[in-house]
N, C-alpha and C positions, 0 to 999 in steps of 0.2 A: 086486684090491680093496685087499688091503696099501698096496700100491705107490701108491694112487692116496691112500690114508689120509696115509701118511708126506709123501707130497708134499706134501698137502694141512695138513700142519701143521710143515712145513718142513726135514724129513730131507733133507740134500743126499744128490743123485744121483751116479754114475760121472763125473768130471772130461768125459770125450767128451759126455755132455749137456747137458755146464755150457758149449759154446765160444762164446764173443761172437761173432766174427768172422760166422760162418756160421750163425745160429738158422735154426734149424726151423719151418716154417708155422703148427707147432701152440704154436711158442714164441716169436713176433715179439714184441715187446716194445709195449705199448697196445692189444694186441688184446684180446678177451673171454676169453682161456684163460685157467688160473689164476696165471699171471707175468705180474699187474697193474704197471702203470704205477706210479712212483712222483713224489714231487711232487704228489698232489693232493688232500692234507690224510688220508691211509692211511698205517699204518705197514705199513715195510717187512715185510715175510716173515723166519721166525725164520733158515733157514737160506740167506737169500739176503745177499750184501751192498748196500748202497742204493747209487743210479743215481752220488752225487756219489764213491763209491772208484771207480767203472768208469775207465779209460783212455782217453782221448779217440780214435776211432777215426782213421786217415788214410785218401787216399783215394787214387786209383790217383797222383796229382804226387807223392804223401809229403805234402802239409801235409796237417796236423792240421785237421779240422774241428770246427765247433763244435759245443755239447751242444744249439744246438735244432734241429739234424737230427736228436736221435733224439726225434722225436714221435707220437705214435697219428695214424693218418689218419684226416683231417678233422677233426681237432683245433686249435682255434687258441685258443691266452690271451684273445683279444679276443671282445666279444661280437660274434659273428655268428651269422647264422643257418645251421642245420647244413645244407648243402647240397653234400654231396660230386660229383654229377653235373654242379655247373653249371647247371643249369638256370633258374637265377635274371637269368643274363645272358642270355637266349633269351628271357624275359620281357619285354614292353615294358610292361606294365600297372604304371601307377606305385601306392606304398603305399595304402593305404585311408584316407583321413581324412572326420572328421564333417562333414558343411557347418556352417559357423556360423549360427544360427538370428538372421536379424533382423526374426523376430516382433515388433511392437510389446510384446506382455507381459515380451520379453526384454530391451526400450530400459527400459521402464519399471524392470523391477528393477534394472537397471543405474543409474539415476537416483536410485531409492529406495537402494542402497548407498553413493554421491555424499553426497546429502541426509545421511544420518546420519552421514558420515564427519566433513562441517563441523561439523556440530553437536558431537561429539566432542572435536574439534578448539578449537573455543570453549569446552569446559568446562573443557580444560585450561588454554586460554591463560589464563581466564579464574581458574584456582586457581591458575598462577603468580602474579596478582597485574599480567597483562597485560591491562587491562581493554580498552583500544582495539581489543588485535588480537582480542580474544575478540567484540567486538560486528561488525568486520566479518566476521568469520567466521557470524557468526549472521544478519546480513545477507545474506550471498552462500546460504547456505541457503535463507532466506527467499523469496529470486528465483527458486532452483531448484527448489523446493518449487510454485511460484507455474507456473512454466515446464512440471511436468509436469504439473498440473492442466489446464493448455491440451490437453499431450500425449495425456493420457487423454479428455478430449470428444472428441478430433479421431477419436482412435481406436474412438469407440464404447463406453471402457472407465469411462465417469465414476462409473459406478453401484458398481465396484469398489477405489474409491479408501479409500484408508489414512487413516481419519481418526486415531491415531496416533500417525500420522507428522505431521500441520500439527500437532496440540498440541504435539508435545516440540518443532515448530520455533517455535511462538510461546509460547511461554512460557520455553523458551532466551535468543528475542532480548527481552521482554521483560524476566527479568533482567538482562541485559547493557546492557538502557538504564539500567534501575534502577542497577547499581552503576557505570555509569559519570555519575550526577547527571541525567539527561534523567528527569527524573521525568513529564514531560508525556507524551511520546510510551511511557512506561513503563505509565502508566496508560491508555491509548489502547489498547494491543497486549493486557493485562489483560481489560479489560470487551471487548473483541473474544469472549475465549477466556467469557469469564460469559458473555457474551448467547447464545452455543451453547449451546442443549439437548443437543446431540448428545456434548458434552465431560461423563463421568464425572468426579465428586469436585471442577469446578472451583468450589464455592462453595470451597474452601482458600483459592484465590485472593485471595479477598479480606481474608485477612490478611496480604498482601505488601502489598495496595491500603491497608489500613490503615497499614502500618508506612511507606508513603510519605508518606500524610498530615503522619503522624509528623513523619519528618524536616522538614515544609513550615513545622512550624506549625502545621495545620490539625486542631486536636486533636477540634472535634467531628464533623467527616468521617471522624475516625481511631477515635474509639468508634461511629459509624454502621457503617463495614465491620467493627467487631469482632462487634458485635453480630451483626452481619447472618450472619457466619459461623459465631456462635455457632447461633443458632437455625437451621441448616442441618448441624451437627454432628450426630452421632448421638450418642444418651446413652451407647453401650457404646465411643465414643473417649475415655475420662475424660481421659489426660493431654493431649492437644488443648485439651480445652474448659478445661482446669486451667492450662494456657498462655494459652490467649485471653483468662480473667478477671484473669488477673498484668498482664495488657498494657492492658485497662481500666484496673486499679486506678493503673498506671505514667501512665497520661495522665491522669487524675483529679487526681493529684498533681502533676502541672505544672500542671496548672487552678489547684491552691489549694484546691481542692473536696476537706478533708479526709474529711468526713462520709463520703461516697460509696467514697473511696480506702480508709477502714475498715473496711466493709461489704463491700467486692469481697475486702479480703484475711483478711479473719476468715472468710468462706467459704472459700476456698482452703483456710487453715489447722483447719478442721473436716472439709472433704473427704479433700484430700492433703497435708497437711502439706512445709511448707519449710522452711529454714534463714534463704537469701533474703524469702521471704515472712514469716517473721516478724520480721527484724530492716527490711524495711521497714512489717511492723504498728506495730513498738515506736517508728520514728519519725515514722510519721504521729500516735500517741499523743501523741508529745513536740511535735509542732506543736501538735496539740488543749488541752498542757498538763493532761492528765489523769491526773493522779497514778495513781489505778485501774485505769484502761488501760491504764497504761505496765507496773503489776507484772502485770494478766494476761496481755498481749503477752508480758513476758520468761517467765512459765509456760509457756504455750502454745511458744514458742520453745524451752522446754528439754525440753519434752516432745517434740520431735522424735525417732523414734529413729536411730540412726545406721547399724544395719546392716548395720554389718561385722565381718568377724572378729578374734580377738586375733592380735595383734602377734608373740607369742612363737611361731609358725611360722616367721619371715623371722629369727628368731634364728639366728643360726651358732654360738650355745653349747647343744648338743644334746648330749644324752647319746649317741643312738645314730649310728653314724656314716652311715646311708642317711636318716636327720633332716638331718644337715648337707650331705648333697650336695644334698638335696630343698629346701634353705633357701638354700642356693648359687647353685641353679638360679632359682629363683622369685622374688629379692631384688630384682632389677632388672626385671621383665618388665610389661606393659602392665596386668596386674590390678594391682598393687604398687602402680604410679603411680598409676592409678585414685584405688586404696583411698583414698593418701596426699593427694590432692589434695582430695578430698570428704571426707577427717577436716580437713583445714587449713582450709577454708571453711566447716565447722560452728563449728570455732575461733575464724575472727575475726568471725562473726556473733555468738556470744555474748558475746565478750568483747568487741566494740565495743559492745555494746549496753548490758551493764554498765557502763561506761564512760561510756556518755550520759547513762543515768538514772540513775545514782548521785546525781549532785549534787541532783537534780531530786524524789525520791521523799520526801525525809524531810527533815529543818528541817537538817541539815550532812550533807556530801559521805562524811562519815566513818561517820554511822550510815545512810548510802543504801550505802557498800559493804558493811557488815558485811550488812546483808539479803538481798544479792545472790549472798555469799559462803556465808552459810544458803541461800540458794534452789539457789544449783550445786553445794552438798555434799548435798543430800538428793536429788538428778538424776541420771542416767548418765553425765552429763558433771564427777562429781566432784575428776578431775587437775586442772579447771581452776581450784579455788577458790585455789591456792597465786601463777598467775599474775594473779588480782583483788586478793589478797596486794599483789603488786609494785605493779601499778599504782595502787594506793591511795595507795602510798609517794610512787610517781613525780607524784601530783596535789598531796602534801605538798609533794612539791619545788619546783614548780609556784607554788605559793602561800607560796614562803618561808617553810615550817613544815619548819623541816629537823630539830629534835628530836623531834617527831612521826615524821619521816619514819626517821630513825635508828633509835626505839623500835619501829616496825611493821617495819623491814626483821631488827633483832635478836630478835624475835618468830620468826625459821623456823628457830632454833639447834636444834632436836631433828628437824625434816623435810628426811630429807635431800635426797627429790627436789627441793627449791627451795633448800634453803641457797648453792649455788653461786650462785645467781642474786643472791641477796640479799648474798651479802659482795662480788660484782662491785660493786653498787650502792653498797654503803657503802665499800668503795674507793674507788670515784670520790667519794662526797662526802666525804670526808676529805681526798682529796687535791685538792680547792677550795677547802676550808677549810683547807691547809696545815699541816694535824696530819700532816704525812708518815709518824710514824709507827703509828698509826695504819691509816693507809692499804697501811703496807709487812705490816702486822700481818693485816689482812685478805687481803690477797694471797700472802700465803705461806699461807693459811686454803684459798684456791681454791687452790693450786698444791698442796695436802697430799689435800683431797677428791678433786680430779678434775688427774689429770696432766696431760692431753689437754685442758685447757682454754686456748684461744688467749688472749682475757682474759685470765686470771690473772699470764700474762708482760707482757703487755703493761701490766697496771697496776703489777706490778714493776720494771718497765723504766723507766716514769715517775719511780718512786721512786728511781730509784738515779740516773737524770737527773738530777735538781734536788740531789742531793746530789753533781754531778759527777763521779759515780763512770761514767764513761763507758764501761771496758771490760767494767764488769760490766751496765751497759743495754745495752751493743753485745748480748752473751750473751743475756741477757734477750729481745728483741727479735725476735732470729735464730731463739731457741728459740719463739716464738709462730709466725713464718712458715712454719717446719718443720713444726709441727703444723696449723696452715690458711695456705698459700699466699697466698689469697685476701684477710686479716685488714690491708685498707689500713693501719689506724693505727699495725700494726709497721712495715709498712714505712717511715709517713711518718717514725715517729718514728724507725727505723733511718737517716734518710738526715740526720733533722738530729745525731745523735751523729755519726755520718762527719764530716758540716761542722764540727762542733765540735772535731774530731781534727785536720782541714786533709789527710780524705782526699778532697780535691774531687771527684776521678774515679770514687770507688764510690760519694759521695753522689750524685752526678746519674746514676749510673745507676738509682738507688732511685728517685728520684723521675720517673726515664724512662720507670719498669715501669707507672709507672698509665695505665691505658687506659679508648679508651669517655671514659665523661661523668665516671668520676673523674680523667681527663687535663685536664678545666675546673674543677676545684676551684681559686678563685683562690690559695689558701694554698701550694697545690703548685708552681705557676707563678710565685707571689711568689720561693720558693726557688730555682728554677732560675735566675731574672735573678740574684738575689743571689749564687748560685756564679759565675754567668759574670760578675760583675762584680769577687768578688774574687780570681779566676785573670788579671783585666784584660784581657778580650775585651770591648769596651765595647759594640762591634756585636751582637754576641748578644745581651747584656743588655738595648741597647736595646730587642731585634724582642722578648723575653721580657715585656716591661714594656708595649710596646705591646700584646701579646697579649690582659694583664691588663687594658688600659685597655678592652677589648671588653668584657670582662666586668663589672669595676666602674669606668665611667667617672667616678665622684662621689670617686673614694676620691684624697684629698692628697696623701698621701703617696707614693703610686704617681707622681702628678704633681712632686711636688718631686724624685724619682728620677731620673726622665728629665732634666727641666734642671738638676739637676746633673751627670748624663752629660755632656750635650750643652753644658755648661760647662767641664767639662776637656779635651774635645775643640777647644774652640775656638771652638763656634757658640756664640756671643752672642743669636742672633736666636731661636733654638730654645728655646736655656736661659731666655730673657726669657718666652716661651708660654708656657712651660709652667709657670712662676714664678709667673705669672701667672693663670691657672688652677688653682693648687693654691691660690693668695691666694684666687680666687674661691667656691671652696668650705666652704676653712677659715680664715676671716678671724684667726684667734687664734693662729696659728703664728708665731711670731717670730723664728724660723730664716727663716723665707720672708722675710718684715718687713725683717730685716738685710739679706738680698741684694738682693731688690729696691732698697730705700733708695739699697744703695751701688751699684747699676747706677746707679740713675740720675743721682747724682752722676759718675760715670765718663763718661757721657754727657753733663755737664756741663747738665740738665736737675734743676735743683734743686728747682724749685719742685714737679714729683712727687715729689723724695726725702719732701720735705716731710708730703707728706699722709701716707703710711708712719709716718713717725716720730713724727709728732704721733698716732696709732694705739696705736703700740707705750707713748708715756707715759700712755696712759689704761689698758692692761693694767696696766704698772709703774709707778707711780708713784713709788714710794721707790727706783727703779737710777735714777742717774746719769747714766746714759751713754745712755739716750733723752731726756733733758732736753737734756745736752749736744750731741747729735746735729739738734736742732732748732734751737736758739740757733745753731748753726755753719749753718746754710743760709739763715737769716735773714741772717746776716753774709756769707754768702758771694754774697747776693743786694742788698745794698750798703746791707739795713735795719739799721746800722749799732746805731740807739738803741734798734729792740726788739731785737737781740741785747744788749746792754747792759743793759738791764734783763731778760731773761729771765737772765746771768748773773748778776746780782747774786740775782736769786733764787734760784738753785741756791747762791749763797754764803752767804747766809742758812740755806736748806735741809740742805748738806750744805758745813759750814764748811771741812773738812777735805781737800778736795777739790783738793789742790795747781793739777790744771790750769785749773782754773775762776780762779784767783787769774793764772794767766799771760792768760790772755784779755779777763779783766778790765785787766791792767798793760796788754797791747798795746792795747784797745780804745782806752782812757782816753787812752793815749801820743797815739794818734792824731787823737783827738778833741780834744787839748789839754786836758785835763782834768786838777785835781788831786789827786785819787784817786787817780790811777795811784802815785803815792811814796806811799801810805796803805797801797794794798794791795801794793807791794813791799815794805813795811818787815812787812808781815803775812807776806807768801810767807818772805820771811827769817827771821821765829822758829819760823812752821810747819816750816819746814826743819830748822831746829836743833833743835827740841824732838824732831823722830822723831830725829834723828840722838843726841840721849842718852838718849832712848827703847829706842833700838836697841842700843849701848853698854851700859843699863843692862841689857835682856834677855839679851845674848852673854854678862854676867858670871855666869850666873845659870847652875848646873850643870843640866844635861838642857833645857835651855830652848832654844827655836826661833827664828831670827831672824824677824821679822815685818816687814811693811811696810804701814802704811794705806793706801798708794799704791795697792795691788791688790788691798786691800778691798773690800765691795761697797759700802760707805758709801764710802768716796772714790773709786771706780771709776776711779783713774788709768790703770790698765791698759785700758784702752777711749780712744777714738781720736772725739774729739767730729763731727767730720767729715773724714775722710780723704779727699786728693785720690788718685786713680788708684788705691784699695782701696774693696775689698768686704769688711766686718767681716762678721761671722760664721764658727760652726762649721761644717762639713759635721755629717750625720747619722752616715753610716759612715766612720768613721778610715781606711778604705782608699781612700777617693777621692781621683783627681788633684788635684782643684780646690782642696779644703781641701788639700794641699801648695802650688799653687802661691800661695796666699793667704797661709799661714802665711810663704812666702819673699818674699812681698813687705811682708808687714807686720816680718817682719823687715829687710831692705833700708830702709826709713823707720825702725825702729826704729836703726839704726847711724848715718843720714845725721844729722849736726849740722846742717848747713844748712836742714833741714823742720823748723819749730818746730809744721807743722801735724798732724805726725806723734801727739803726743798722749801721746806718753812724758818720765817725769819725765827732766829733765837737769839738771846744775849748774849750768849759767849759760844764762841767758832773753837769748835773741838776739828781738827783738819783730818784725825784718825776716823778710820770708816771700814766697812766690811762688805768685800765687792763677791756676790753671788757665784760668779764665774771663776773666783779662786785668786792667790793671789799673782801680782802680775811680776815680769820677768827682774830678776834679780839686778840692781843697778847701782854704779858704784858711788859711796856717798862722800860727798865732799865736804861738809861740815854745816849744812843747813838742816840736818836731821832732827833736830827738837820744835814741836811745831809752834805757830807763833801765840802767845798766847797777850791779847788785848788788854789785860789791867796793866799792863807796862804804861798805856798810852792812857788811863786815867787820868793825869793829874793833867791832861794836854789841854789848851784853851784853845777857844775857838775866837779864829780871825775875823773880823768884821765884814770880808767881804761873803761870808757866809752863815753871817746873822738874817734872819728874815726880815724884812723892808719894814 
């Protein structure tokens, strides 16, 4: 009994009992005695050692065999079935299986788990938003639905059929007509599912039937099935029947039929109260014009209660710390959202609604909010009187009452839940009315209350902008994006200080980051043409400016951009489009005026420069140089005598005007006329008199030399009509075109030989060479040598045209 104890809890025996080689019957190893097999999830024996120290046995060769020779018989790893005699292979009788039952009750369910699978199948397709595949999904049900109704009569079994199952298949396909627009066969598959008595609850129905009405148009088919469903409702479904009267009241009001759409929703609002339902009470009121109506609608509206719990649970400033995990946990979760969504849409119900009848309730907008603002502070909805506060301001603004609006927004200096709101506001109108500071004054006000406020930088960043203090708006700026990412106007305004620095490469990425439909904002896309236009990638800038014309095709200047792109580039025919086009919208651009004009001179089509310029002298009248631009196309169109007497009028007009007196000398010259020595002996004193003009001001200590030549009164400097130039500035100084312009008006400005060049010079050579060819043959009378001015050298100047 010892001996069998000790064993039994693992006393090693006499080495002689312990020998592997040769066990014992009563000790084979996997048999049932007590020196159990190891390996099959048992721990080893205390005083045995486990199978994997054993030595690997040989065999009578000497090799070593392996360890799954030592296995219990009839043992296998595998599952098998335990049959040590064999006798399984003596067996011929193969396994046992069920026969498959092909009862028809077994086709049939097989058919009814089919059926419901499509339908499934369509509801999904149908909530991704795949309305095609969801209807023929609902479809191919409907045939198999249809298929095993046959199935079941054939079989005897029709009296057992799943009615069920055809309603969720027709009313599946019929919403699937519904939301794919087949409203006809929508309502067809509908009144199918109604005219069955045997279908529970389908009078519901017929608020889908009504709501397609709806959509048709057909609004009094569409209060017919509301009705119809109402009085099929039961009294104890209140919020049904309290949905089905909002939906009355909602088509009543596309009627026009205020009266009625009042009546539907003051019920509502006596039964179940809305938020919705009362701010469309308070504007069926405002249609009726009923002063009375409209303050007991916004009562009735604020008596809504709201319902929910306070806010300082989702707080993370807890005292205790299983408060703050509990606040942690629940801050973002599905109730949170709820809560926040349904406090937001009590919000902008009320305050749109104040909003509407303010102006409307009392003799000025001003004492209809103060009412409004008494009616929400005496409510549960009293946070809200501070934002009727604002918006009050915001109606001031509105209406050009901006000291009103000043005084009500400095009115929230002691509350501080809205002060921040309020020095945002009068921020920004300070800083329209360019009291910068002001404006920098209130914004360091927000940046002081609330750190965390994106605003507050950004209206400082403004400020330090216009005061070019650029590294410090760059700061500014960066520190609003820091605190909201989201906060577009830092970024816009971060990427035009960039541009202003000439960091072109991190400005357009600022304005790269807008996405979505603030990526169409034209203002943002103006700025990207404009970088790539001046890093001088003209092709970018072009496809950038086209972008914009998508958006605002009316807008000029986006127009005059492009053809002047497409003018330093070299297209003419582009740059004339689009010249032209931007003329068509803003007829008063005289930048445009100038280029077109001297196109069409270059093209040697005068008589369009023409219409242009004669344009441009009714804008200006007192410059020069659209007189003289007209006169010159006259002349250069071989109307000799109206440019002749249009010059003399400019000589009359603007006496001074040295080149007007050379055009006059050459006209006269050629005409044979003897004016021409009247007004050379004029150009000659004119000459002189600035030249001790001049003289007299160099003498004169701190004094500036001057020239009336490039006055605007003598617009010498302007070029009456230039052959093969285009006068005008470009817009931006970076552009090709205004270089190659500048170089060619300089190139005429050096040539002696162009007298039509339009620059003053010392000696008036009257001979010229007119692009159009020379003009018609005329006979000469004896003034053909032209005048030549050292004649009048030795002449003295009279003292009434000495300077004073």
């Amino acid at each position: 009994m010892t001996a069998d104890v000790s064993h039994r809890f693992g006393t090693p025996k006499p080495a002689t009992a312990m020998r592997i080689g040769t066990p014992r019957t009563a000790m084979r190893l996997g048999t049932p005695s007590g020196f159990h097999r190891l390996g099959t999830g048992m721990v080893p024996l205390t005083g045995y050692r486990p199978i994997t120290g054993f030595r690997p046995m040989t065999g009578s060769d000497g090799v070593n065999r392996p360890m799954t020779a030592v296995r219990g018989a009839g043992y296998s790893s595998q599952n098998k079935v335990f049959d040590p005699l064999n006798q399984g292979a003596l067996s011929a009788t193969p396994p046992l299986e069920l026969p498959k039952d092909e009862s028809p009750e077994e086709k049939i369910r097989v058919q009814e788990r089919k059926i419901m699978q499509l339908v499934e199948e369509s509801c999904l397709a149908s909530n991704d938003g795949h309305y095609r595949q969801a209807l023929d999904k609902a479809k191919e049900a409907s045939n198999k639905e249809r298929s095993l109704i046959r199935m079941q009569e054939q079989a005897g079994l029709g009296d057992n059929h799943n009615m069920d199952l055809t309603y969720t298949v027709l009313f599946t396909l019929a919403n699937q007509y519904a939301a794919n627009e087949l409203y006809t066969e929508a309502l067809n598959t509908y009144q199918l599912i109604t005219k069955n008595r045997m279908f529970s609850n389908a009078h519901r129905l017929k608020i889908n039937m009504g709501n397609i009405y709806y959509k048709q148009g057909q609004y009094h088919q569409a209060i017919k099935m509301y009705r119809m469903a109402l009085d099929q409702v039961p009294s104890s479904q209140k919020n049904l029947r309290i949905k089905i009267m909002h939906n009355i009241g909602m088509v009543f009001v596309r009627m026009g039929q205020w009266e009625e759409a009042v009546a539907s929703l003051e019920y509502i609002m006596n039964e179940q109260a809305s938020h919705r339902a009362g701010l469309h009470l308070v504007l069926c009121c405002i249609a009726l014009e009923d002063r009375e109506r409209m303050r007991n609608a916004f009562s009735l509206l604020l008596s809504v209660p709201l319902d929910l719990e306070d806010d300082e649970k989702y707080s993370l400033e807890q005292e205790e710390q299983d408060d703050k995990l509990i606040a942690t946990a629940i801050r973002n979760d599905d109730l949170h959202i709820y809560e926040k969504k349904k406090r937001g849409d009590a919000e902008f119900c009320i305050l749109m609604a104040a909003k509407l009848i303010a102006p409307l309730i009392e003799n000025t907008f001003s004492e209809g909010y103060d009412w409004c603002v008494s009616s929400v502070k005496s409510s549960e909805y009293a946070r809200l009187a501070g934002d009727l506060e604002i918006n009050k301001a915001v109606m001031f603004l509105k209406q050009r009452q901006i000291t009103e609006a000043i005084d009500t927004l400095k009115a929230f200096s002691n509350e501080s839940n809205i002060i921040g709101s309020a020095a945002i506001n009068l921020s920004f109108i300070y800083f329209q009315q360019k009291d910068y500071e002001n404006a920098e004054k209130y914004g360091q006000i927000i940046k002081n209350i609330d750190s965390y406020n994106a605003a507050g930088f950004v209206n400082l960043g403004a400020c330090a902008l216009i005061k070019n203090q650029l590294e410090q708006a760059k700061n500014y700026f960066m520190n609003a994006l820091d605190l909201d990412p989201s906060c577009f106007e830092a970024l816009y305004n971060l990427g035009l200080v960039l541009k202003q620095q000439g960091n072109y490469e991190e400005s357009l990425e600022c304005f790269h980051k807008f996405s979505g439909s603030l990526s169409l904002i034209p203002e943002v896309i103006y700025q990207i043409g404009s970088i790539f236009e001046r890093t001088g990638d003209g092709e970018a800038a072009s496809e950038a400016y086209q972008q914009l014309l998508g958006l605002v095709p009316a807008d000029s200047t986006v127009l005059q951009k492009l053809g002047e792109l497409y003018d330093g580039e070299g297209d003419k025919q582009q740059a004339h489009h689009y010249h032209v086009e931007s003329f068509r919208y803003n007829p008063a651009n005289l930048s445009v005026i100038d280029w077109l004009g001297s196109y069409y001179i270059e093209m040697q089509v005068v008589e369009r420069a023409l219409v242009y310029f004669e344009k441009a002298t009714l804008m200006q009248p007192n410059e020069p140089k659209w007189h003289m631009m007209v006169a010159g196309c006259h002349r250069r169109t071989g109307n000799l005598h109206k440019a002749l007497t249009l010059y003399q009028d400019i000589h009359k007009k603007f006496p001074e005007n040295t080149e007007c007196l050379r055009f006059l000398i050459r006209l006269c010259s050629d005409l044979g006329m003897r004016e021409a020595q009247d007004y050379s002996m004029e150009l000659k004193k004119l000459e002189k008199s600035k030249e001790v003009r001049d003289r007299v001001g160099s003498s004169r200590p701190g004094s500036r030399l001057t020239s009336s030549g490039l006055s605007s009164r003598a617009g010498s400097g302007f070029s009456p009509v230039p052959e093969h130039v285009r006068i005008g500035t470009p817009i931006d100084s970076g552009n090709r075109s205004g270089s190659l312009r500048s170089l060619r008006l300089h190139h005429l400005h050096n040539s002696a030989g162009s007298t039509d060049s339009g620059f003053a010079q010392p000696i008036v050579d009257a001979s010229y060479s007119d692009p159009l060819g020379p003009l018609p043959a005329r006979p000469r009378t004896g003034a053909g040598k032209p005048v030549d001015f050292e004649d009048f050298g030795d002449e003295q100047l009279g003292d009434d045209l000495l300077p004073q």
